[in-house]
Each structure stands twice: as structure tokens, then as C-alpha cells.
DSSP file (Angstrom, degrees, kcal/mol; ACC not computed):
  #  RESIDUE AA STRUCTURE BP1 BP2  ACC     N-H-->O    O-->H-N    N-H-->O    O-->H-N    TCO  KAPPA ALPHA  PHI   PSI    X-CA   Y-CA   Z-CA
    1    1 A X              0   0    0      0, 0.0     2,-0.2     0, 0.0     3,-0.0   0.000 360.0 360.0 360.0 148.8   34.1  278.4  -62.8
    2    2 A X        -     0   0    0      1,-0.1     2,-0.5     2,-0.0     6,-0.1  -0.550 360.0-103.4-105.1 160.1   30.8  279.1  -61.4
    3    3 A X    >   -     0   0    0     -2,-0.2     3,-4.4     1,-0.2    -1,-0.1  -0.446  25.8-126.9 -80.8 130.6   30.5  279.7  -57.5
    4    4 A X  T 3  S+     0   0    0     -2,-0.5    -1,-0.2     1,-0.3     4,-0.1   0.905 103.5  59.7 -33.0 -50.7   29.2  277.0  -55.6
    5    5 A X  T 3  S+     0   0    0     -3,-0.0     2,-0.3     2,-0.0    -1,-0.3   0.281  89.0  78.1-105.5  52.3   26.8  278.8  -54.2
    6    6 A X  S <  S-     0   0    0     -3,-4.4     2,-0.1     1,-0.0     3,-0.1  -0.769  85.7-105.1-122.5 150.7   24.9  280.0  -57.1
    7    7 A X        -     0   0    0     -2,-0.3    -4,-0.1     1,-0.1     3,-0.1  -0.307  24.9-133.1 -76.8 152.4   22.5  278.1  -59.1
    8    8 A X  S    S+     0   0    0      1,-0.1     2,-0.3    -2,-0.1    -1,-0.1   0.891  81.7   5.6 -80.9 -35.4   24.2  277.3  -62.2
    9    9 A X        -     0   0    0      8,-0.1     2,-0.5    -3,-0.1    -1,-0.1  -0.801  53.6-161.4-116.6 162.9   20.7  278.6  -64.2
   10   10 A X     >  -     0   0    0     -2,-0.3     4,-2.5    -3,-0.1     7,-0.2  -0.980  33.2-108.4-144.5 175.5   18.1  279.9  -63.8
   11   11 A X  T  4 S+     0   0    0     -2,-0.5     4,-0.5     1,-0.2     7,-0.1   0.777 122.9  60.5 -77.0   4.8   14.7  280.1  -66.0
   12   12 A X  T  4 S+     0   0    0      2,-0.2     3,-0.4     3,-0.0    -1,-0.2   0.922 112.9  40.4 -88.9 -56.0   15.3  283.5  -66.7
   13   13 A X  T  4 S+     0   0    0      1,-0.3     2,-0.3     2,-0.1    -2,-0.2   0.961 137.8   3.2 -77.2 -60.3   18.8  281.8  -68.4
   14   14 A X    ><  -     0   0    0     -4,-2.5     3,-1.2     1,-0.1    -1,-0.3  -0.591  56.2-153.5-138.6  86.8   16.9  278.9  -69.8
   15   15 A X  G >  S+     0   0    0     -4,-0.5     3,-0.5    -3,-0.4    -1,-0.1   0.350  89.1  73.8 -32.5 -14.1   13.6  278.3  -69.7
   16   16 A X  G 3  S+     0   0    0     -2,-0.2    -1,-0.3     1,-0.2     3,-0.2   0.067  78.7  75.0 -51.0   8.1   14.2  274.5  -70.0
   17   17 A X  G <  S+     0   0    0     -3,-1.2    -1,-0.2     1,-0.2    -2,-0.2   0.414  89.2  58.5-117.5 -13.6   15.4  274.2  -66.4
   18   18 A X  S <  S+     0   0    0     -3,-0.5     2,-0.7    -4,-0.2    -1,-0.2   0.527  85.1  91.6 -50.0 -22.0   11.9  274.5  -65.2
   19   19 A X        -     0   0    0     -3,-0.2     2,-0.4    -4,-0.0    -3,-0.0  -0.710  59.3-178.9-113.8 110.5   11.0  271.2  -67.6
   20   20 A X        -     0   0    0     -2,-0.7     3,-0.1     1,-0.2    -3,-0.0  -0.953  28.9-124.6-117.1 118.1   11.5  267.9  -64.8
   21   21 A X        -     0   0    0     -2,-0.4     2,-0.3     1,-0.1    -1,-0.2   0.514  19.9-105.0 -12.0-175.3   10.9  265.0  -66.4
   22   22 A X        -     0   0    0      3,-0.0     2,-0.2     0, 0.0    -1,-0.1  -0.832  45.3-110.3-104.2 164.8    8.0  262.4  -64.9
   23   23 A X        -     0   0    0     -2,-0.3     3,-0.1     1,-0.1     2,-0.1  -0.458  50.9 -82.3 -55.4 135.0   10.0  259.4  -63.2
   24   24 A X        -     0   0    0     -2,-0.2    -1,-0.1     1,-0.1     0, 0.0  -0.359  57.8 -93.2 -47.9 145.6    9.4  256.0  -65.5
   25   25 A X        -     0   0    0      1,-0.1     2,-1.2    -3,-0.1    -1,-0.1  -0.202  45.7-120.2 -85.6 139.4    6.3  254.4  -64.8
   26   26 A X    >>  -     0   0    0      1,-0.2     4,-2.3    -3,-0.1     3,-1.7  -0.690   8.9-151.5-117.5 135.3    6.4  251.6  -62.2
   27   27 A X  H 3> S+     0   0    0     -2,-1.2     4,-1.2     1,-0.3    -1,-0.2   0.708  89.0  47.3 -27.4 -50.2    5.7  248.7  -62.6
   28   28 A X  H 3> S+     0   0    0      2,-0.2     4,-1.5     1,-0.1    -1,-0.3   0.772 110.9  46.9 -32.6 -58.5    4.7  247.9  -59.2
   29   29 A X  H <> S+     0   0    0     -3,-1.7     4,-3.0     2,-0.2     5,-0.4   0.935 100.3  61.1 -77.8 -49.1    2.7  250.4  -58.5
   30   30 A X  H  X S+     0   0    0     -4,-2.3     4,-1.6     2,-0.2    -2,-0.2   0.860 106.4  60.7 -33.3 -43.1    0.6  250.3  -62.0
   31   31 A X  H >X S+     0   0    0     -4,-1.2     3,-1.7    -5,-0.4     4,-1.2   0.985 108.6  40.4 -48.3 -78.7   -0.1  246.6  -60.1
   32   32 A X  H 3X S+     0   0    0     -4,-1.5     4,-3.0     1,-0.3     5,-0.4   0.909 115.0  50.0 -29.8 -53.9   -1.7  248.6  -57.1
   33   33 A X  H 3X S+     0   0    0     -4,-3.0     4,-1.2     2,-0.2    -1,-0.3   0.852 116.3  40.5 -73.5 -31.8   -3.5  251.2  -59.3
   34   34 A X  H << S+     0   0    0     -3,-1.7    -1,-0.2    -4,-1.6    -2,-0.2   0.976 117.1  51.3 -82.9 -34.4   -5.2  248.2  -61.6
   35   35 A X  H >X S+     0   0    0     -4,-1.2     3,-1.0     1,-0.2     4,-1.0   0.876 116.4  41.6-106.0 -54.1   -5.8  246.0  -58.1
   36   36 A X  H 3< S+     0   0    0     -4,-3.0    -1,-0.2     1,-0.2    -3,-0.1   0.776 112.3  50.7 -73.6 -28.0   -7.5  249.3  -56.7
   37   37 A X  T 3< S+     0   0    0     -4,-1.2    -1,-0.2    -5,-0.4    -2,-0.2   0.741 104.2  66.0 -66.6 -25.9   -9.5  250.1  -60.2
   38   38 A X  T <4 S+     0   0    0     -3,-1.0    -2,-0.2    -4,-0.1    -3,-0.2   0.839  85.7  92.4 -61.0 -30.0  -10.7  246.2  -59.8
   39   39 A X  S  < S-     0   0    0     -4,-1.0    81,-0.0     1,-0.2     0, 0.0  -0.195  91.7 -88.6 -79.4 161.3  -12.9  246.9  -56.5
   40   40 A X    >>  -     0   0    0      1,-0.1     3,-3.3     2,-0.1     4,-1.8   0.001  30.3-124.7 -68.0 168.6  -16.2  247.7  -56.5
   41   41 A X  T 34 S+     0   0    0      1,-0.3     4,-0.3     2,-0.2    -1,-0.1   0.736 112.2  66.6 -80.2  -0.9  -17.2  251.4  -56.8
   42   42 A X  T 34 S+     0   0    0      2,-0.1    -1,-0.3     1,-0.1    -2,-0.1   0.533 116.9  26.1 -73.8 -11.6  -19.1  251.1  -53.9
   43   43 A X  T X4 S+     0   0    0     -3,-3.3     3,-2.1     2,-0.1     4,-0.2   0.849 117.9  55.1 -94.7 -72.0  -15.8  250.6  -52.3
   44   44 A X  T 3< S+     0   0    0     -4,-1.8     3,-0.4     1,-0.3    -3,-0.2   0.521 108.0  51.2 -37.9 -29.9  -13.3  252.3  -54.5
   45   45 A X  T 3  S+     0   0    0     -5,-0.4    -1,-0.3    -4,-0.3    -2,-0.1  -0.080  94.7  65.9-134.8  51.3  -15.0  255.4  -54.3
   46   46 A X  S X  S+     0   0    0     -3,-2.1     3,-0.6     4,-0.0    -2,-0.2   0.210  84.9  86.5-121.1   0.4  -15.4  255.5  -50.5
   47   47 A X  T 3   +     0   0    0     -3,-0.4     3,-0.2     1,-0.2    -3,-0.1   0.078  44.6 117.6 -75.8  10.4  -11.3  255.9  -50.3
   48   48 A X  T 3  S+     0   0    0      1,-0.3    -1,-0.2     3,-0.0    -4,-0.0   0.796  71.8  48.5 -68.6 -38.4  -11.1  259.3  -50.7
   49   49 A X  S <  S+     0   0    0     -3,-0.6     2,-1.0     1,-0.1    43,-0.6   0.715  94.2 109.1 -81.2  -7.9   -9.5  259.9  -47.2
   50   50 A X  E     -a   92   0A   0     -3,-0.2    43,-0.2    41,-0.1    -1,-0.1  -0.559  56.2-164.8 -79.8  97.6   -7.3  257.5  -48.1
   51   51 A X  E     -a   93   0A   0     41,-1.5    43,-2.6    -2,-1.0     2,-0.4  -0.357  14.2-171.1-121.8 137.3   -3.7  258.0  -48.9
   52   52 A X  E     +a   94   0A   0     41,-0.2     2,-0.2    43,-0.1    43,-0.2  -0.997  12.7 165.3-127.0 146.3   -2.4  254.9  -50.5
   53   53 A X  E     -a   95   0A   0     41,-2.0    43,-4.7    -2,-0.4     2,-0.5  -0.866  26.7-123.3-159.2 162.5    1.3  254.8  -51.1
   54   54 A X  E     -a   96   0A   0     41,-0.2     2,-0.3    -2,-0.2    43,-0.2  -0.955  23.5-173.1-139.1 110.7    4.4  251.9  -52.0
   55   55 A X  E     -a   97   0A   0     41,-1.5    43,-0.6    -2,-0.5    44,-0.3  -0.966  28.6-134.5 -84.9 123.8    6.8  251.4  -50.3
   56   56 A X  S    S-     0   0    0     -2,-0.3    43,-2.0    41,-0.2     2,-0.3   0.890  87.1 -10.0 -47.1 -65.9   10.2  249.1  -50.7
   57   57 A X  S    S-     0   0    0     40,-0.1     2,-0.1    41,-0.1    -1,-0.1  -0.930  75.5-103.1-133.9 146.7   10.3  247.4  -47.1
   58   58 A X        -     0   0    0     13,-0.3     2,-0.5    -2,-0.3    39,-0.0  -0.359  40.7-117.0 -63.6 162.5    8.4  247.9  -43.8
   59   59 A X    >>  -     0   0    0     -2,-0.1     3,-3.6     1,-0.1     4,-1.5  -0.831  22.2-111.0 -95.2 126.9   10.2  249.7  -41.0
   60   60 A X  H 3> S+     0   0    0     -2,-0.5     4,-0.7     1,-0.3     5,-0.1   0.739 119.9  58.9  10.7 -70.6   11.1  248.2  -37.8
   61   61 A X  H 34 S+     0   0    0      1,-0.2    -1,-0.3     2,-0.2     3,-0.2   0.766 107.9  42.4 -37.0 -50.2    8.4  250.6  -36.3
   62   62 A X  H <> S+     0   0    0     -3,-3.6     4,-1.0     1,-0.2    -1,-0.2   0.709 112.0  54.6 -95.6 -13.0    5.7  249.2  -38.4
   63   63 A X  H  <>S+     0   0    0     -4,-1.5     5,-2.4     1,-0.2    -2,-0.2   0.701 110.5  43.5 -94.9  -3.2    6.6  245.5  -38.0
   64   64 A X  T  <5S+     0   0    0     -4,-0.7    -1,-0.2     3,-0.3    -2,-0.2   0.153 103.7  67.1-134.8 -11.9    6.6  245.5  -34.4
   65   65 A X  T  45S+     0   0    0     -4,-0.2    -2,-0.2    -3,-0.2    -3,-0.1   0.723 114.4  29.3 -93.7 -12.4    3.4  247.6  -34.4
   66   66 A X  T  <5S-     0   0    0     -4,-1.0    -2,-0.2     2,-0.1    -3,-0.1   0.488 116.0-111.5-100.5 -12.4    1.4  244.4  -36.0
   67   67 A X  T   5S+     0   0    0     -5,-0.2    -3,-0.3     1,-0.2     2,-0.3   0.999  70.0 159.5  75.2  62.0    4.0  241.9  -34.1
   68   68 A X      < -     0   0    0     -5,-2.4    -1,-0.2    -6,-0.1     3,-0.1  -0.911  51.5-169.3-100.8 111.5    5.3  241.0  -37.8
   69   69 A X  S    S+     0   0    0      1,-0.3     2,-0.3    -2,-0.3    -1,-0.1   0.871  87.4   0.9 -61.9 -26.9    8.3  239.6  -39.5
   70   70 A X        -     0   0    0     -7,-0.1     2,-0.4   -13,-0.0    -1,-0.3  -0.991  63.0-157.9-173.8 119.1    7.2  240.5  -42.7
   71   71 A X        -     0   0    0     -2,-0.3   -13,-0.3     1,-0.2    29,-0.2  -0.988  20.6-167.0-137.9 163.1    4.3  242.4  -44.4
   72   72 A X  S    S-     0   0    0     -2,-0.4    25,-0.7     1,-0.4    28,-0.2   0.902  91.6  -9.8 -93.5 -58.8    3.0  242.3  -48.0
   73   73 A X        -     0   0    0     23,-0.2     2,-0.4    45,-0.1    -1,-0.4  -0.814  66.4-147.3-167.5 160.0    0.5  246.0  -47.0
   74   74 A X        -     0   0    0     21,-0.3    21,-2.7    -2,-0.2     2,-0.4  -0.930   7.5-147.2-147.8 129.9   -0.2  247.9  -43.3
   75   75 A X  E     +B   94   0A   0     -2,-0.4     2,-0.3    19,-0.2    19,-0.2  -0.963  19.9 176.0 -86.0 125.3   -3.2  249.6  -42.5
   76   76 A X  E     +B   93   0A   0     17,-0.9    17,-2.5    -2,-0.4     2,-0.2  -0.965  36.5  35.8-145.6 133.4   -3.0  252.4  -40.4
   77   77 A X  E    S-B   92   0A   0     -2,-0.3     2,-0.2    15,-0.2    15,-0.2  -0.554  91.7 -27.2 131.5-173.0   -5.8  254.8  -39.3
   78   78 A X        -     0   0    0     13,-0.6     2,-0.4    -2,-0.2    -2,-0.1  -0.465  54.7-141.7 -51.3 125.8   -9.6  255.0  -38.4
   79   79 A X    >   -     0   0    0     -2,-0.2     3,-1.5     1,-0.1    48,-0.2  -0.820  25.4-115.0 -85.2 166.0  -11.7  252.1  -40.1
   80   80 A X  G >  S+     0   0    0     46,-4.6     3,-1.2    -2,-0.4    47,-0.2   0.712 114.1  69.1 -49.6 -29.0  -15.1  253.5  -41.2
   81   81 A X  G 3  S+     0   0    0      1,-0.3    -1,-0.3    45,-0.1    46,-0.1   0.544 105.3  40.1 -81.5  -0.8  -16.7  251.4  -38.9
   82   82 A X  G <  S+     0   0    0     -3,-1.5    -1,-0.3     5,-0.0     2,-0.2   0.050  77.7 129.7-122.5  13.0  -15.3  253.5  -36.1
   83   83 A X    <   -     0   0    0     -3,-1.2     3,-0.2     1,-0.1     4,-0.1  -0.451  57.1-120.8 -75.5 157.7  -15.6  257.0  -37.4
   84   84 A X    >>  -     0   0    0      4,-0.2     3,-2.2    -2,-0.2     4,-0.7  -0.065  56.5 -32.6 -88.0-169.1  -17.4  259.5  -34.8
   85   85 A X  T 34 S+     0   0    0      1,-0.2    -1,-0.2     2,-0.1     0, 0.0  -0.295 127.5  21.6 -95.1 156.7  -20.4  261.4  -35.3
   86   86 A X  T 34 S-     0   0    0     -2,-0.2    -1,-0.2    -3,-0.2     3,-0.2   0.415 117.3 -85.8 109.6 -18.4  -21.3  262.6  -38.4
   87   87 A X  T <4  -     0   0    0     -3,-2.2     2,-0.8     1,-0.2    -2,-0.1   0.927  61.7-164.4  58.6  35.6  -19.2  260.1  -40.3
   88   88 A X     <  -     0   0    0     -4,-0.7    -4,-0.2     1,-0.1    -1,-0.2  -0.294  17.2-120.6 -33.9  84.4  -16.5  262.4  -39.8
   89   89 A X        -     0   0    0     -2,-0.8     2,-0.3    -3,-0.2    -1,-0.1  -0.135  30.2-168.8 -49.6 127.8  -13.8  261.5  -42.2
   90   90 A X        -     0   0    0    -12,-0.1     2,-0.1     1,-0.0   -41,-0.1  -0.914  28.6-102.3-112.2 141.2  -10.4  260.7  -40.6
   91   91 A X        +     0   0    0     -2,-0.3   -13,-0.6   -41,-0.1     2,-0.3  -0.265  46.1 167.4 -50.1 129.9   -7.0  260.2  -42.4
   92   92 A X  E     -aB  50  77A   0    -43,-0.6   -41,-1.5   -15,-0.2     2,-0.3  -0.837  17.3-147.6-127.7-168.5   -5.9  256.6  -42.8
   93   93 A X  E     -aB  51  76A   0    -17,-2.5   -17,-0.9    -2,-0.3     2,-0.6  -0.826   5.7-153.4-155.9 108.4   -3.2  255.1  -44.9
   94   94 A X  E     -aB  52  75A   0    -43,-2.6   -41,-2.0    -2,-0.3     2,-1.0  -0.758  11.7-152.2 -84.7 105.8   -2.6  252.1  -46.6
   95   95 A X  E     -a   53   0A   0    -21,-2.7   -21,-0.3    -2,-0.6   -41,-0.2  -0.639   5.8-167.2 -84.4 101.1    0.9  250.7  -47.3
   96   96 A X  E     -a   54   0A   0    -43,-4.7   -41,-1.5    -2,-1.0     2,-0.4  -0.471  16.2-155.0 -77.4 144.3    1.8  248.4  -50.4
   97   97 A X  E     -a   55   0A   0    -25,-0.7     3,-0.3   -43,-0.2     4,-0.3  -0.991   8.2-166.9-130.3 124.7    5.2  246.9  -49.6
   98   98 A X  S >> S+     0   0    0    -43,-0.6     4,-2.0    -2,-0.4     3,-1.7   0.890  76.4  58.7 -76.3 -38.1    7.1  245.9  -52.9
   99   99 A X  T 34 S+     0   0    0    -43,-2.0    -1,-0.2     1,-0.3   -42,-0.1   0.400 102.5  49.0 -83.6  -8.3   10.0  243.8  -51.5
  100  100 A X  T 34 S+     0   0    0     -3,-0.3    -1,-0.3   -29,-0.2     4,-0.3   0.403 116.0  40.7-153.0 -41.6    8.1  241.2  -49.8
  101  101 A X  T <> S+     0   0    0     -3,-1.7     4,-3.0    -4,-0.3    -2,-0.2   0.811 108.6  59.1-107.5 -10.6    5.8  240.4  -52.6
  102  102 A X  T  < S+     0   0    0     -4,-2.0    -1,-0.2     1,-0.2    -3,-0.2   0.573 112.7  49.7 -76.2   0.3    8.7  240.6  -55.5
  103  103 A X  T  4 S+     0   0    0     -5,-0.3    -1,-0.2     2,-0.0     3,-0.2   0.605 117.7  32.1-100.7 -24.4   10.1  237.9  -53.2
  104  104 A X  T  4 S+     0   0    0     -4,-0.3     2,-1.0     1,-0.3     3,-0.2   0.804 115.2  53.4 -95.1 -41.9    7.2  235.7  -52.8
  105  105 A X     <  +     0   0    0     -4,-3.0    -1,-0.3    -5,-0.2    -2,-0.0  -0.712  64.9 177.3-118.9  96.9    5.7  236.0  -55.7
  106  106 A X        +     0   0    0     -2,-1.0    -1,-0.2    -3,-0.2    -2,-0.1   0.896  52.7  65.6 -40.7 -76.9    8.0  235.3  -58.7
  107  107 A X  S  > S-     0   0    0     -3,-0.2     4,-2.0     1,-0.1     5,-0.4  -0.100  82.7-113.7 -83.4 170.8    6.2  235.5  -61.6
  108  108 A X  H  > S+     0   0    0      2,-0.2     4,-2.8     1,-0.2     3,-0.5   0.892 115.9  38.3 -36.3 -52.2    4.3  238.2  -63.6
  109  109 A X  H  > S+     0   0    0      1,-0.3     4,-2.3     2,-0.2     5,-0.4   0.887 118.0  46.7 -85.3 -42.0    0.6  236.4  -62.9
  110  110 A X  H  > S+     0   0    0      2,-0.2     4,-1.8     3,-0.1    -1,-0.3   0.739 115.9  47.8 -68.6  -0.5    1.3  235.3  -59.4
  111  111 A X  H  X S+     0   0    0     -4,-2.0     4,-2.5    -3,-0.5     5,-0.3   0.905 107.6  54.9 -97.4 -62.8    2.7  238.9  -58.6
  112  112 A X  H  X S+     0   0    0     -4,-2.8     4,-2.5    -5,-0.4    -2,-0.2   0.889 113.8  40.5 -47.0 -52.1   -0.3  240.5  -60.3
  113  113 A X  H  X>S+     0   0    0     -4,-2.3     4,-2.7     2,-0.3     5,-0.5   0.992 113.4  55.1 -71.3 -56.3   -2.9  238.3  -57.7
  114  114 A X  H  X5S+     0   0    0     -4,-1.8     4,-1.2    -5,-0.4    -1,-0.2   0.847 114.0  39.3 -47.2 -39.9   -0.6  238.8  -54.5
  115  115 A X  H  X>S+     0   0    0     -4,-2.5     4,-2.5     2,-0.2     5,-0.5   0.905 113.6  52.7 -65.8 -53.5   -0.7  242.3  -55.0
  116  116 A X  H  X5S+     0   0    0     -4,-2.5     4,-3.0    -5,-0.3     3,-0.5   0.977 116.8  44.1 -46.9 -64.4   -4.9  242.4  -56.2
  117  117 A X  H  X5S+     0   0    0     -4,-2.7     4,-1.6     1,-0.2    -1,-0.2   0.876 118.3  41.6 -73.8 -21.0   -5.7  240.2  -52.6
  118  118 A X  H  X<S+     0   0    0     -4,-1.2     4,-2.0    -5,-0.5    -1,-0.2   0.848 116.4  48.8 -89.7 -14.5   -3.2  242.6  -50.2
  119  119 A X  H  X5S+     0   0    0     -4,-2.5     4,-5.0    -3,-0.5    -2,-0.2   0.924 119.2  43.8 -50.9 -65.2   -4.7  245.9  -52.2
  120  120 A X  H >X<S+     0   0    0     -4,-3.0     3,-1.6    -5,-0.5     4,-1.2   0.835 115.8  44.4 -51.0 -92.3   -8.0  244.0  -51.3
  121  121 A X  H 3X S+     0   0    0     -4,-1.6     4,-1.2     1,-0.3    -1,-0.2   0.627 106.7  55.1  -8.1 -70.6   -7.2  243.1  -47.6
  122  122 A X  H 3X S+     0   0    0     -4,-2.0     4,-2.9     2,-0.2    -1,-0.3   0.857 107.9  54.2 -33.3 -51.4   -5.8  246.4  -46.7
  123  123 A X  H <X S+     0   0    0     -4,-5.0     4,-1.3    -3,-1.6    -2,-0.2   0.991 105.8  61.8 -43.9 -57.6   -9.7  248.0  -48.1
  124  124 A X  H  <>S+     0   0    0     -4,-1.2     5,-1.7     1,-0.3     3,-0.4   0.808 105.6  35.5 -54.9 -38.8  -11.0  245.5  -45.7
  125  125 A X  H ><5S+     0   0    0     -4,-1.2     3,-3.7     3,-0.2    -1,-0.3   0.988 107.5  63.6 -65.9 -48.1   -9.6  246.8  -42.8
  126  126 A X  H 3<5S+     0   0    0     -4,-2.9   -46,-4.6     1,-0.3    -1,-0.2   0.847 111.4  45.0 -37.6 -38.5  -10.0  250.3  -44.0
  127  127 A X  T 3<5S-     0   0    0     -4,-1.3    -1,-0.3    -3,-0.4    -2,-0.2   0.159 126.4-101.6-104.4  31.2  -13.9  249.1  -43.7
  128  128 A X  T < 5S+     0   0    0     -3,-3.7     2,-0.4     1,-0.2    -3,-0.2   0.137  71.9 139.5  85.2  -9.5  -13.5  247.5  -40.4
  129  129 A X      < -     0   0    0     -5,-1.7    -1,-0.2    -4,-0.1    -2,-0.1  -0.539  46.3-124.8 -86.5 135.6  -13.2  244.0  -41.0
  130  130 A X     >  -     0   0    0     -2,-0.4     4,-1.1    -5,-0.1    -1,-0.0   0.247  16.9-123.4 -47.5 172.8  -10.6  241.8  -38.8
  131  131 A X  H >> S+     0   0    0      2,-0.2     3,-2.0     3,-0.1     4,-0.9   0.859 126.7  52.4 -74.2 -80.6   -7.8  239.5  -40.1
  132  132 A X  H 3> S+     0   0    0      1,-0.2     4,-1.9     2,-0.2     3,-0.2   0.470 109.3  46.3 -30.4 -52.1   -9.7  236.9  -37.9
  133  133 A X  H 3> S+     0   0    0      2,-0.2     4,-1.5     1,-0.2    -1,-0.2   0.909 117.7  54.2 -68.5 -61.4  -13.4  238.1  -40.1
  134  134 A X  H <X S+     0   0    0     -3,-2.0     4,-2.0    -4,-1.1     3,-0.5   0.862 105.7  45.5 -33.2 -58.6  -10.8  237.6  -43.2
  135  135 A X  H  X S+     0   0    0     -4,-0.9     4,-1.6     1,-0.3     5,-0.3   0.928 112.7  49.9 -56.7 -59.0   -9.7  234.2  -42.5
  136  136 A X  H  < S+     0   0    0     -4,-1.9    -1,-0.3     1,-0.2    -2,-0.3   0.467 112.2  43.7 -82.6   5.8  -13.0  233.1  -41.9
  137  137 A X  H >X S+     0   0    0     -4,-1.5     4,-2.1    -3,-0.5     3,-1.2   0.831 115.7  53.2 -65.9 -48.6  -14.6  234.5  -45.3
  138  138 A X  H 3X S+     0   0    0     -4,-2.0     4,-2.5     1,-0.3    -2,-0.2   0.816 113.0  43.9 -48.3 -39.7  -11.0  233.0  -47.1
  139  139 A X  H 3< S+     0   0    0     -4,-1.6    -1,-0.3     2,-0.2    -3,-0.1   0.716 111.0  52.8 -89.7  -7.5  -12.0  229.3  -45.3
  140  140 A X  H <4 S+     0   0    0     -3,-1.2    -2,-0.2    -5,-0.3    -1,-0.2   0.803 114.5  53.4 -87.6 -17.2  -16.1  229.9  -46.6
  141  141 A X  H  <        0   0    0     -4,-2.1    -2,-0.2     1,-0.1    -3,-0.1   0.978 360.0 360.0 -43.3 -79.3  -14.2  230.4  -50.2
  142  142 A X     <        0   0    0     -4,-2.5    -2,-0.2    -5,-0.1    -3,-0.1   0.554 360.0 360.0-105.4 360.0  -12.4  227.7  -50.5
């Protein structure tokens, strides 16, 4: 029996114990990644500092930092419009939250749009514009 505290292999023993799979592709995310491929590339390829990431549920922490039951995506960080001089880049971060929209939005095509407009939202702050600045482009829409 081998001691616990020894690796049971090593690559020296089998070079196949280097070889980790990728995780299966998720669905979810692929949603984020087409939503983020949609904007324009005047947008899209100003994101660079931007670390966008999916996550199951917000934390306590983040829901209480927006005054929040519930979020679809969380912006966190500099927007552009507030970078110092020199246009200094600063990290930000954008959060996709899965659980929240697999809950709202049932099917495949509404799933696909909820996710496109909170990808899209999220940008907007990233480039300084308000929820309030949101709302009123959403009501000159429709």
C-alpha cells in the first residue's frame, strides 16, 4: 500500500499524469463570450484591463455593496471616464452571475438576450455611464 504521503506517480512513472483534461465547455459562459464578441470593436477592444469572470451567485458582500437583493452582473473598478492622467489603465472586473439569470430567464433565446443586455450593461459602466444614463437611453428605445 502506498504511503499517504507520497504521490502515488509521478511523470518520471508515467508521463500521462502530466495530461489534465480541459473542463467541459460551459454553456453559460460561451453565452458571455458570444454577448462580448457581439459589441462593437471600438468597445470590445478597449477591455483589455478588464478581467471578466462567471460566477454562480453574488456574495453577501457584493449585494450590499450595490444595496441589492439580486444581481444578473457587478461592476467593480475604475470606469474609463475616471482614469488619471495619462489614461493610466486601472484593473476593473466585471461579474456575470449564472444563478440569477438561469432563474429568470427560462428558455434558451430569452437566456441568450438576458445575458447579451447584462454583458452590455456591465461595458457601460466600465465606460462610465450610470444605471440612471441607462434607464434613460432603455426609455428613448422603446
Amino acid at each position: 500500500m502506498p504511503d499517504k504521503n507520497q504521490p502515488i506517480g509521478t511523470a518520471a512513472d508515467d508521463p500521462g499524469l502530466d495530461f489534465v483534461p480541459d473542463p467541459p465547455p460551459d454553456p453559460f459562459e460561451d453565452l458571455v463570450f458570444a454577448a462580448l464578441d457581439s459589441l462593437p470593436s471600438e468597445f470590445r477592444d478597449r477591455l483589455g484591463t478588464v478581467a471578466i469572470v462567471v460566477e454562480d451567485e453574488a456574495t453577501p458582500d457584493q449585494l450590499a455593496s450595490v444595496g441589492a437583493g439580486d444581481l444578473f452582473g457587478l461592476y467593480t473598478g475604475v470606469p474609463r471616464t475616471a482614469w488619471g492622467a495619462g489614461e493610466m489603465p486601472v484593473a476593473s472586473k466585471i461579474t456575470i452571475f449564472r444563478g440569477p439569470h438561469l432563474r429568470i430567464f427560462r428558455d434558451p433565446d430569452s437566456l441568450t438576450r438576458g445575458v447579451a443586455e447584462t454583458v452590455r450593461h456591465e461595458v457601460a459602466h466600465h465606460f462610465g455611464i450610470s444605471d440612471a444614463r441607462l434607464d434613460e437611453l432603455a426609455r428613448g428605445r422603446g
